[in-house]
KOLDREN-718165 format. One record per residue (C-alpha): z, x, y. Coordinates in steps of 0.2 Angstrom, whole numbers, padded with zeros to 4 digits, always signed. Example, Ala and Ser with C-alpha at 12.3 -4.5 7.8 and 13.67 -1.06 7.14 Angstrom:
residues 2
+0039+0062-0022/+0036+0068-0005/
END
This chain:
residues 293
+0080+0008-0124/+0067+0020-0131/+0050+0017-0123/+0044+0017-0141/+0051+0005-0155/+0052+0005-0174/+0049-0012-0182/+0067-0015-0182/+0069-0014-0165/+0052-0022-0161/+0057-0037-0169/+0075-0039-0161/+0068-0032-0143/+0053-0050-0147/+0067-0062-0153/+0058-0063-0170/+0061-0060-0190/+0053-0043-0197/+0040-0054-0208/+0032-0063-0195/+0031-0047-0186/+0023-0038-0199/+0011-0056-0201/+0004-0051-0181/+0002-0033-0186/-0009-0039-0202/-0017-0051-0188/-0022-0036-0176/-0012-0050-0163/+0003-0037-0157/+0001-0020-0149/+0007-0008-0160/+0001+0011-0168/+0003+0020-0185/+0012+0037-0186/+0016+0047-0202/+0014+0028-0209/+0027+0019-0199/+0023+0006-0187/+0026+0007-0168/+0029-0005-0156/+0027+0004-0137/+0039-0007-0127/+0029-0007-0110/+0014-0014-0120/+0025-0028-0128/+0029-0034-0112/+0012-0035-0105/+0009-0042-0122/+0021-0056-0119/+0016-0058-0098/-0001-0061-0105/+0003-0074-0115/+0016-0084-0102/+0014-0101-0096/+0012-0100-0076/+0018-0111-0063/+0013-0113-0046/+0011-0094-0038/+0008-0086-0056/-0012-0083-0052/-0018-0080-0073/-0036-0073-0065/-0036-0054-0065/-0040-0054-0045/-0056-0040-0041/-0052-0021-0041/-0052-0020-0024/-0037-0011-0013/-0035-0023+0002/-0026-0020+0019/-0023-0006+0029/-0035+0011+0030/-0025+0026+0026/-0037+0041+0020/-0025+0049+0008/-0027+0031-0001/-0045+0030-0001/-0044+0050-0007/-0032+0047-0022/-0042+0031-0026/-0057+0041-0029/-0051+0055-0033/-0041+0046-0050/-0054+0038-0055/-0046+0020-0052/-0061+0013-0050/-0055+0004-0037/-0062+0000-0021/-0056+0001-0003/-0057-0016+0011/-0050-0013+0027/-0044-0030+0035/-0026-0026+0041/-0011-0026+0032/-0007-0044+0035/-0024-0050+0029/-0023-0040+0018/-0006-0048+0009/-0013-0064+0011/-0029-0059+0002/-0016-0053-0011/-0007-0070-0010/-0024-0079-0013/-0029-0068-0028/-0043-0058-0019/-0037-0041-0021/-0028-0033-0031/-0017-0022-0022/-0012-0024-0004/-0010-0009+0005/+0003-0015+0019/+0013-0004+0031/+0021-0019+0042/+0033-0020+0058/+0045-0034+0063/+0060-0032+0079/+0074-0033+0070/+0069-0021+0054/+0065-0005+0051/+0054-0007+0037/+0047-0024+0035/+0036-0021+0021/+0050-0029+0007/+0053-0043+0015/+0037-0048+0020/+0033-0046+0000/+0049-0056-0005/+0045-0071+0008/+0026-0073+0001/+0029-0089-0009/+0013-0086-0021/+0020-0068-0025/+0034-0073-0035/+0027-0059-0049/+0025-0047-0035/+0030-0027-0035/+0031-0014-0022/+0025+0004-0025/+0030+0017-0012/+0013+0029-0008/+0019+0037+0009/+0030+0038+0025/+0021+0040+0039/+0020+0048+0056/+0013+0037+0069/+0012+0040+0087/-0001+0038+0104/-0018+0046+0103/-0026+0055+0116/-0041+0065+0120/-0041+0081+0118/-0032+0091+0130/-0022+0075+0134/-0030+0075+0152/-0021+0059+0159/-0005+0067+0153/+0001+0052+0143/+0018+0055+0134/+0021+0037+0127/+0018+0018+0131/+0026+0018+0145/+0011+0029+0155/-0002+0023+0145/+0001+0008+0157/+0006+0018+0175/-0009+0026+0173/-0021+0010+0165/-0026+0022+0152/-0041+0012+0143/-0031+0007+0128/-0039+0004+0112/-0031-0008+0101/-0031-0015+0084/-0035-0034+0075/-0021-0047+0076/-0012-0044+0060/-0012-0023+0058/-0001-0013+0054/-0003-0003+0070/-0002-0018+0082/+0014-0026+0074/+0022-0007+0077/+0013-0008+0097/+0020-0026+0099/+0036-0020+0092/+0037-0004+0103/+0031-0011+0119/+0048-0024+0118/+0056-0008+0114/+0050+0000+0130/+0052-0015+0142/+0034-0019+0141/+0024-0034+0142/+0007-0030+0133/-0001-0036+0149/+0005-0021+0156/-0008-0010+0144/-0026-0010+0148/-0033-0014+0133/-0050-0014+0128/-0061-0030+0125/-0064-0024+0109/-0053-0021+0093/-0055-0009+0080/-0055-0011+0060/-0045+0007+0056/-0035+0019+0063/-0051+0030+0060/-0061+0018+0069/-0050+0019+0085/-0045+0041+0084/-0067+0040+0083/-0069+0028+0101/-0056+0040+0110/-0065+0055+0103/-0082+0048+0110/-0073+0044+0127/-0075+0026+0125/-0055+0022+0126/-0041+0033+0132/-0026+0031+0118/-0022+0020+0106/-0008+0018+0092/-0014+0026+0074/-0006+0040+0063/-0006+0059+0062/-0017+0063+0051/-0029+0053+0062/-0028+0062+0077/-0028+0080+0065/-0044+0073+0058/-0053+0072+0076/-0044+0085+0085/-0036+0074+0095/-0019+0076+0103/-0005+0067+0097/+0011+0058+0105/+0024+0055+0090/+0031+0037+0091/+0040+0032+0073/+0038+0034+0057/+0032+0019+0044/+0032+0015+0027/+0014+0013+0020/+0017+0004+0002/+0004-0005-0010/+0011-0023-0015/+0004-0029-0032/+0006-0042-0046/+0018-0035-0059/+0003-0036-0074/-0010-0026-0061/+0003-0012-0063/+0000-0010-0079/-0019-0010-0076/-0026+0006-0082/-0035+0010-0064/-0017+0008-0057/-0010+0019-0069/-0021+0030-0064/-0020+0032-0046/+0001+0032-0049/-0004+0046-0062/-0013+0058-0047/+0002+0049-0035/+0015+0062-0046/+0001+0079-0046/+0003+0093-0034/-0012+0090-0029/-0010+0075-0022/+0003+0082-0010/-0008+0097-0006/-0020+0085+0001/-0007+0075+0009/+0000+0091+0017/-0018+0096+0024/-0021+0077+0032/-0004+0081+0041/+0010+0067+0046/+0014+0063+0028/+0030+0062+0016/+0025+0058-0001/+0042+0064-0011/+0044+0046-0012/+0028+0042-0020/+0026+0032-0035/+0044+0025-0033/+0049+0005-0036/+0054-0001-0020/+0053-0021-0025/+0048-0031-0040/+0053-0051-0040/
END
């Protein structure tokens, strides 16, 4: 269907006769435009038209949560996020908390990038599973290269998890509920490893910046964080996996105009130049549906 209707269709695509159509455009109380002197209906703002008028049960939130992107740190998001003009503003708690901020109506957008044992990408079920996101769609914005940090030079000579712990490396670790320790947890099980067998350090750190930033300062040895990370403090990098790093939102805060705007720099070149010069990143799937409920 054409993303643009004549009354005609308008009024089939809404279930209703051509009159009472034409009674709601008289009423200003339908979205519609004038051109050469014939109505027209855009179908994408119909059907936020008709969302904002639905009855919601249980796990339909009918607040407008605050524009805030909550979850995971990842600098080309907190780049394209000013750089649109989404007006939209960055809280790094983790991409569970950050899904469960979602869940509770307290962000708008969760960016996630989550690991589970038996998936490789985790991040559409864990949406699909949240019972108070029945509304709920997932935007691609990255895959991304995460491996071991290590100071410069990599003096200890650590090549993976495995002699982060022959060698006690101070390892610096991430909050319960991260992105980046889901993947640990999941790639120590891989290796054998019992996470007592790491060194970890007393203290956690909020982002991936955060932790690249401790090893720089010789505070910690290594520590699980992506690419782009270690490029931006000239640190050396071990390459471990790759992840998905997506932004779950309610279907009508896609249609938000600082959501359509971050999606409209999401398909620019310029936004995989800067991707390119972070380092560690595929964005030729950004932008892309990869789950609506």
């Amino acid at each position: 269907m054409a993303p643009y209707l004549n009354t005609e269709e308008a009024a089939a695509y809404l279930g209703i006769r051509e009159r009472k159509l034409y009674e709601l455009v008289a009423q200003g109380a339908v979205p519609c435009s004038k051109v050469t002197g014939k109505w027209l209906f855009p179908r994408a703002a119909l059907d936020r038209w008709i969302e904002a008028g639905m009855a919601r049960p249980h796990g339909f939130a009918a607040e407008d949560p605050p524009p805030i992107i909550g979850g995971s740190h990842d600098p080309l998001l907190e780049w394209a996020a000013r750089q649109s003009g989404s007006g939209l503003a960055l809280l790094s708690v983790g991409s569970g908390p950050g899904l469960e901020r979602l869940g509770r109506n307290e962000v708008a957008i969760a960016a996630i990038h989550l690991h589970a044992p038996d998936a490789e990408d985790a991040n559409p079920a864990a949406v699909a599973a949240m019972p108070n996101l029945q509304d709920a769609v997932l935007i691609g914005f990255a895959r991304r290269e995460v491996g071991l940090l290590v100071a410069p030079g990599n003096p200890l000579a650590l090549a993976g998890l495995r002699d982060a712990a022959a060698t006690r490396a101070r390892f610096a670790m991430r909050q319960p509920g991260a992105g980046a320790q889901l993947l640990l947890a999941k790639l120590l099980a891989a290796d054998g490893l019992a996470p007592q067998q790491l060194l970890g350090l007393t203290a956690s750190f909020a982002t991936g910046d955060d932790l690249a930033f401790a090893i720089r300062a010789g505070e910690a040895d290594c520590g699980v964080a992506t690419r782009a990370a270690a490029h931006a403090f000239g640190l050396g990098f071990a390459p471990l996996a790759t992840e998905s790093f997506d932004l779950a939102m309610r279907r009508r805060t896609y249609f938000g105009a600082g959501v359509q705007a971050l999606l409209a720099l999401m398909r620019k070149p310029e936004f995989q130049r800067h991707a390119e010069m972070l380092g560690g990143l595929d964005t030729s799937g950004a932008g892309a549906v990869r789950l609506t409920r």
